[in-house]
C-alpha positions in Angstrom: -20.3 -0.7 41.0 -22.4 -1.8 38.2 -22.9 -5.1 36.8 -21.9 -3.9 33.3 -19.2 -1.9 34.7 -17.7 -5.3 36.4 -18.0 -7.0 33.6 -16.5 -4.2 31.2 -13.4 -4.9 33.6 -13.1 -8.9 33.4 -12.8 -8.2 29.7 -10.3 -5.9 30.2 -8.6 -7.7 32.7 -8.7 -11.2 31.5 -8.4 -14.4 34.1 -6.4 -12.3 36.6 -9.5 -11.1 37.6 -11.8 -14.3 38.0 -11.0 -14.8 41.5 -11.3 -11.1 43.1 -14.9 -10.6 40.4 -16.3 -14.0 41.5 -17.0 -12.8 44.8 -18.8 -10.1 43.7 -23.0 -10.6 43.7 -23.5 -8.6 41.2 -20.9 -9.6 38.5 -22.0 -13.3 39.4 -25.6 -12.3 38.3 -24.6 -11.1 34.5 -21.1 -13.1 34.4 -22.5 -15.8 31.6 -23.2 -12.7 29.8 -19.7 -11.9 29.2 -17.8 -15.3 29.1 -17.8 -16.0 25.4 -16.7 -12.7 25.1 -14.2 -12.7 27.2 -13.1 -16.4 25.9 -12.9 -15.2 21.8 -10.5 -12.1 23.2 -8.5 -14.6 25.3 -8.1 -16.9 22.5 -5.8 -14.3 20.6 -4.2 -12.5 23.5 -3.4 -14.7 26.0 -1.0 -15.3 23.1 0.6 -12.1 24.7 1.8 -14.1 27.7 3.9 -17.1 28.7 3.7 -19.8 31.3 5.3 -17.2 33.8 2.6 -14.4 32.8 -0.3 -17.0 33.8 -0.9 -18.3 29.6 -2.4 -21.6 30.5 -2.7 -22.4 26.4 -5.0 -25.2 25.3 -5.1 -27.2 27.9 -6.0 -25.0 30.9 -9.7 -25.7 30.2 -10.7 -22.2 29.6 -13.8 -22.1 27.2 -11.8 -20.3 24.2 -9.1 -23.2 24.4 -11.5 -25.4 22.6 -11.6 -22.8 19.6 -10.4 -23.3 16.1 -9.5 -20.2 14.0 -12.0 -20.6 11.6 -14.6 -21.1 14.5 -13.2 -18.4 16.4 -13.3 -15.4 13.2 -17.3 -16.8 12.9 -18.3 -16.0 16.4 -15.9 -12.9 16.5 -17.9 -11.4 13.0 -21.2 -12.0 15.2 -20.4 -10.9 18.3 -18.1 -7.9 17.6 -19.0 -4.5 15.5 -17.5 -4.4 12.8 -14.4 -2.1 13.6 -13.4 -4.3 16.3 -13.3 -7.8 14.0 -11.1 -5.3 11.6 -9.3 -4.8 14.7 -8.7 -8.4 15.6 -8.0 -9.9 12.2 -5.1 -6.8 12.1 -3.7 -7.8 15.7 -4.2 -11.9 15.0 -2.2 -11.7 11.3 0.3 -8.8 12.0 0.8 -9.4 15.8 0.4 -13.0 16.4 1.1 -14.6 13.1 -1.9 -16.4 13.1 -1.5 -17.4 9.4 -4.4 -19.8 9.5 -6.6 -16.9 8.4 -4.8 -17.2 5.3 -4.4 -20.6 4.5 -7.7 -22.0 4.5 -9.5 -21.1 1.6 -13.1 -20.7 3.3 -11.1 -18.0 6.0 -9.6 -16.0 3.8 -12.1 -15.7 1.5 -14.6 -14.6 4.8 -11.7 -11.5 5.1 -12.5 -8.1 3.9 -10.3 -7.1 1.2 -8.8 -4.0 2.3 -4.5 -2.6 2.1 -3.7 -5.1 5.4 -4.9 -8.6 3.9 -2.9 -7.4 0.9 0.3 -7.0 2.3 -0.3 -10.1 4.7 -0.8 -12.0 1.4 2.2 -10.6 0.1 4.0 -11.9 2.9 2.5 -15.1 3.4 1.8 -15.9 0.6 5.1 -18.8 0.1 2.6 -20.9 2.7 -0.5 -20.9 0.6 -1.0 -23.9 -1.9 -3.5 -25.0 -4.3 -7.0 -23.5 -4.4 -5.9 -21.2 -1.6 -3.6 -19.4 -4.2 -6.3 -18.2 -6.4 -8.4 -17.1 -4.0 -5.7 -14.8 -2.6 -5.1 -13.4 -6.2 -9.2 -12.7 -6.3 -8.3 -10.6 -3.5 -5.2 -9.1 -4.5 -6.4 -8.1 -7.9 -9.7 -6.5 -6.2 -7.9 -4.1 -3.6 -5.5 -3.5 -6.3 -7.9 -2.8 -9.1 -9.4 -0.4 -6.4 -6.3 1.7 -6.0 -5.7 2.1 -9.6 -8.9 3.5 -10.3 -8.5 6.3 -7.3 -4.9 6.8 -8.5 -5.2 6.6 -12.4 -7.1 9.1 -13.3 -5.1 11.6 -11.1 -1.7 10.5 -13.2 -3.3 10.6 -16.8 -4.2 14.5 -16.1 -0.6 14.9 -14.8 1.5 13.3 -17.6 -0.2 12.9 -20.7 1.4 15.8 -22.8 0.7 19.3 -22.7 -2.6 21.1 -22.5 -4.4 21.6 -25.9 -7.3 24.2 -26.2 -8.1 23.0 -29.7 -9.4 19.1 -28.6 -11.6 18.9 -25.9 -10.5 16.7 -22.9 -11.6 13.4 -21.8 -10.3 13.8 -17.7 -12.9 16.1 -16.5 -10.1 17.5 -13.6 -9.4 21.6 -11.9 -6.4 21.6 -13.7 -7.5 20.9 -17.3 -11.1 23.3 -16.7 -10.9 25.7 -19.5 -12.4 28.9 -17.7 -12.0 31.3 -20.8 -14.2 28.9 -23.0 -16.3 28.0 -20.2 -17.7 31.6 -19.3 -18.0 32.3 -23.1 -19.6 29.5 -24.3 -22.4 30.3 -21.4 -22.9 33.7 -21.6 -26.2 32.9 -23.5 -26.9 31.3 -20.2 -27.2 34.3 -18.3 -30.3 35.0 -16.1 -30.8 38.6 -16.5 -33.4 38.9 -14.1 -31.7 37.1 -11.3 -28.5 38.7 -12.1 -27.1 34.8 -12.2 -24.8 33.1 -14.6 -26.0 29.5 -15.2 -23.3 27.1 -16.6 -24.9 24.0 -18.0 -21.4 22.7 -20.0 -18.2 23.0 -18.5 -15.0 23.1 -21.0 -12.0 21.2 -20.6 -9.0 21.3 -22.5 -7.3 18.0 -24.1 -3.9 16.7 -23.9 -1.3 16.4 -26.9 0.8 13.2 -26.5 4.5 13.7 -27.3 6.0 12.0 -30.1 9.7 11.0 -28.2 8.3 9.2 -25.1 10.0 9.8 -22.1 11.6 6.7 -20.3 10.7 5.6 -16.7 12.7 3.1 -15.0 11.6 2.2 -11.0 14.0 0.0 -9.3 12.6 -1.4 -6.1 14.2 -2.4 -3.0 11.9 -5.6 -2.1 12.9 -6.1 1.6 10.6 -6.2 4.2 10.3 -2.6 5.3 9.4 -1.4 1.9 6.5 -3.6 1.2 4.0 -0.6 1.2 6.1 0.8 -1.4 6.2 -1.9 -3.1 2.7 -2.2 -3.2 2.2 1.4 -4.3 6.0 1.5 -6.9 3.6 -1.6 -8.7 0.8 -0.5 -9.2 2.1 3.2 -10.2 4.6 1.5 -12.9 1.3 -0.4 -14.5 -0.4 3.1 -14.7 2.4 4.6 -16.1 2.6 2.1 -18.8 -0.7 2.5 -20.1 0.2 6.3 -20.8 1.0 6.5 -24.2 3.6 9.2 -23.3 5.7 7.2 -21.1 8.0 3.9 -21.5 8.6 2.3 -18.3 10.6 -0.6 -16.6 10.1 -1.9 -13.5 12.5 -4.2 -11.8 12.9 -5.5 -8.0 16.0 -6.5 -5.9 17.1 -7.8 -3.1 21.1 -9.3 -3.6 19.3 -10.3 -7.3 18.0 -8.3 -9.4 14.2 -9.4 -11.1 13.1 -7.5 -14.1 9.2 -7.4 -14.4 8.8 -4.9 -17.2 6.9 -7.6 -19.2 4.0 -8.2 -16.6 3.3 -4.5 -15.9 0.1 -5.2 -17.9 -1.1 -6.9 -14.3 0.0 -5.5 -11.5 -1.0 -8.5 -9.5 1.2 -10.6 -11.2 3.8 -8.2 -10.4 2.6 -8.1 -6.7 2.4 -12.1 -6.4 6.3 -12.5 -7.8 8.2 -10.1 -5.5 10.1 -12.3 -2.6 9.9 -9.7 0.5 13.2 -10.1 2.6 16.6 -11.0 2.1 19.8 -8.7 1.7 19.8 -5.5 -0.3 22.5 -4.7 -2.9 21.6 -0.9 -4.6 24.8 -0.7 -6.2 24.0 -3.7 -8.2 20.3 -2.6 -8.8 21.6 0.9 -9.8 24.2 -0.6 -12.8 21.4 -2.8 -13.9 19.2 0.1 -14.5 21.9 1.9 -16.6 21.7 -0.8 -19.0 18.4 -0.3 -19.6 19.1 3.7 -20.3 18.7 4.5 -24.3 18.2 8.3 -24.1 19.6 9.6 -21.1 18.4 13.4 -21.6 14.7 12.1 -21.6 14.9 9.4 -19.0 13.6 9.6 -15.3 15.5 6.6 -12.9 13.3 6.4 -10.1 15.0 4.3 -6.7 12.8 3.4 -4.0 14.7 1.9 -1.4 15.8 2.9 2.4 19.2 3.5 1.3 20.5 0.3 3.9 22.9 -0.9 1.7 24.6 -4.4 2.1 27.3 -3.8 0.5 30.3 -1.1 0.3 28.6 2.0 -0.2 31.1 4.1 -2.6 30.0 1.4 -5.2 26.4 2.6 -4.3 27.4 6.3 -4.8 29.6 6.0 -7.6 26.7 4.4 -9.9 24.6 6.5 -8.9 26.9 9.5 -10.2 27.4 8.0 -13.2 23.7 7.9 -13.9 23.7 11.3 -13.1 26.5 12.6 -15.2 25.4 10.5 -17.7 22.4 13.2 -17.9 19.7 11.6 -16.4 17.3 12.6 -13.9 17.3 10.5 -10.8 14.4 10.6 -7.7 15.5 8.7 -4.7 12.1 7.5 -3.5 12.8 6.4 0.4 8.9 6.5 0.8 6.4 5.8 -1.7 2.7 5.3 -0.2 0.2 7.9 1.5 1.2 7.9 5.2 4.7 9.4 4.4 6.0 7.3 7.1 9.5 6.5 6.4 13.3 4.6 7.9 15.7 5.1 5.9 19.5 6.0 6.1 20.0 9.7 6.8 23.3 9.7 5.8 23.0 7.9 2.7 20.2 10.4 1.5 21.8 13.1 2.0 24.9 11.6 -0.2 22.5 11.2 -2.8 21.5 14.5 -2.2 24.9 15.9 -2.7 25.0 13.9 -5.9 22.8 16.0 -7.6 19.4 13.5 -7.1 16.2 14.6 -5.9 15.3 13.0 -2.5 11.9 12.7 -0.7 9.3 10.2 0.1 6.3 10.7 -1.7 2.6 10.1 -2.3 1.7 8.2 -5.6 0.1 11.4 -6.6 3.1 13.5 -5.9 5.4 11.5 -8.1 2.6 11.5 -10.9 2.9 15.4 -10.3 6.4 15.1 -10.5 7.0 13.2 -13.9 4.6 15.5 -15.2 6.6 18.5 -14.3 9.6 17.3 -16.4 7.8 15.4 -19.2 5.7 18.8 -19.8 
C-alpha cells in the first residue's frame, strides 16, 4: 500500500489509527505531511465523540487542541479547496454549534455570504452584540438583495396587470414576446438570397396596471422548521409590495402575533426581527388576518405554516372557514422555498383542503405565477 493511500486513511480514520499506521515504514516517511491536516479535521469532529468514544478534548495534547476558531477557519481556507471549507463551516455552524464563527466580527465577515450563513444568522443572531450586528446585516442584505434580483423580475412579468399590445414592455420575458409584431416588424429584414429571416428587434408587449389593487396578506409561522420559508415569505412580500398592482401585509407568529407590514420596504429588517422558535398558535394568526380584510372578493390570504397547531384545532378550522365564506381566497403554503422539501401535518392539510383552500408547497416563482392567475 501506498504512502498516499495510508495517509488518505489516517484522515479518514482519525487517532484510532495512529498506533496500527505508525508501524508502517512507509506512512512514517510522508506522516508530517498529513498531521495538520488531520489536526484541523479533528478539531471539529472529534466533537462527534465523548470521553467513552476516545474525544480526548483540549487537553489530550493533540496538535489541533491548541487551535482557536478563528485560527482554525485561516488554516482550513488555505489548506482545503474551496468546496470542502464550504463544507466545514456548514458541518461546524449547523452540526456542532460552533457559533464563534459568528460572533467575532473579523470571522464572520471572512464567511462567504451564501443561503446557510443567512439562516445561521437568523438563528444566532440573539448572541451577536455591537459591531458584530452590522456586519451580519452587511451580509444579510447582500444574499438577500441577491435573491430579489433572481426572483423579482420573474414576479413583475407574472402580476403586473394584463398584457397590452399598444405600450411596449419593459420585462424583456417568453411570456410577454409579442410574435405577431415581431415577425412583421422584420420582414424588411429578410435575406432573400439565404432564404433567412434576420430579427434585429424583438417586440414585447406592456402591462396595464389595475385600478382596484388586489390585497395580499402572508401570515407566517416563525418556528424553527419554517425558517427557509421565512426567508423566502420575506423577501417575496417586499417584491410584492413594490408592484403597483398589489397591497400587501405581512405579519409573523408564534403564540404572538408581529405585524411587519411597515418594514416591507427592507426585507432585511424584516429578516433581523422574526424570533425563530417558540409555540405556534394559527388560530390566532388566522383571526388577526381577518381584521386586516377590507375587500374580501379581491383579497388573497396566504398561510405558511406546517399546520402543527398548539392549540385546539377546530378554532384553527373554524377561522379559516370563515375567511373562506367570507369570499376570500386562501393558499395554505406548508412549503415556500426551491427544494420543495416539506413536514407538515397531513391531517391538518387535508382539513384545509376540505375547507375549500388551496394547499401545496411551493416555489417563490410558483406563487408569483399563482397570484398572477387570479389577479389577471
Amino acid at each position: 500500500m501506498s504512502a498516499e493511500t495510508l495517509n488518505r486513511w489516517r484522515l479518514l480514520l482519525g487517532p484510532a489509527a495512529d498506533e496500527e499506521l505508525s508501524r508502517t515504514e512507509e506512512y512514517s516517511a510522508e506522516a508530517f505531511a498529513y498531521r495538520e491536516l488531520d489536526d484541523l479535521l479533528g478539531y471539529l469532529y472529534d466533537r462527534e465523540y465523548g470521553e467513552a468514544q476516545g474525544y480526548r478534548g483540549r487537553e489530550g495534547g493533540r496538535g489541533g487542541s491548541n487551535l482557536t476558531v478563528p485560527g482554525w477557519l485561516g488554516r482550513v481556507r488555505e489548506l482545503f479547496p474551496k468546496e470542502t471549507v464550504e463544507i466545514l463551516e456548514k458541518q461546524a455552524l449547523d452540526r456542532y454549534g460552533l457559533s464563534e464563527l459568528l460572533t467575532d466580527k473579523a470571522v464572520l465577515e471572512s464567511l462567504e455570504p451564501n443561503m446557510n450563513l443567512l439562516k445561521n444568522i437568523l438563528q444566532f443572531k440573539g448572541r451577536m452584540k455591537g459591531e458584530v450586528v452590522a456586519s451580519a446585516k452587511e451580509i444579510v442584505r447582500q444574499v438577500v438583495d441577491d435573491l430579489r434580483r433572481k426572483l423579482e423580475s420573474e414576479a413583475r412579468a407574472s402580476i403586473s396587470g394584463k398584457r397590452s399590445r399598444y405600450t411596449d414592455g419593459r420585462v424583456r420575458s417568453l411570456r410577454n414576446l409579442n410574435m405577431k409584431k415581431t415577425i412583421s416588424r422584420n420582414l424588411k429584414n429578410y435575406d432573400r438570397e439565404k432564404r433567412r429571416f434576420v430579427v434585429d428587434r424583438l417586440y414585447f408587449d406592456g402591462r396595464l396596471q389595475a385600478y382596484n389593487k388586489w390585497h395580499v396578506i402572508i401570515a407566517v409561522d416563525e418556528s424553527g422548521s419554517m425558517l427557509d420559508s421565512v426567508i423566502y415569505s420575506s423577501v417575496m412580500a417586499s417584491i410584492f409590495y413594490r408592484l403597483n398592482a398589489l397591497k400587501s401585509s405581512l405579519f409573523v407568529f408564534d403564540t404572538q402575533v408581529v405585524d411587519l407590514s411597515g418594514r416591507l420596504e427592507d426585507p432585511v429588517d424584516v429578516l433581523m426581527s422574526v424570533q425563530l422558535g417558540g409555540g405556534t398558535h394559527i388560530a390566532k394568526a388566522l383571526r388577526y388576518g381577518e381584521t386586516l380584510i377590507e375587500n374580501p372578493g379581491r383579497t388573497l390570504f396566504i398561510l405558511v405554516s406546517d399546520l402543527v397547531e398548539g392549540y385546539p384545532p377546530a378554532q384553527m378550522y373554524g377561522a379559516a372557514k370563515d375567511i373562506l365564506d367570507g369570499g376570500s381566497r386562501l393558499l395554505v403554503l406548508t412549503a415556500l422555498d426551491f427544494e420543495g422539501h416539506t413536514m407538515h401535518d397531513e391531517r391538518a392539510a387535508r382539513t384545509f383542503a376540505d375547507l375549500g383552500a388551496e394547499v401545496a408547497a411551493l416555489t417563490p416563482n410558483a406563487l408569483a405565477d399563482w397570484i398572477g392567475r387570479i389577479v389577471n
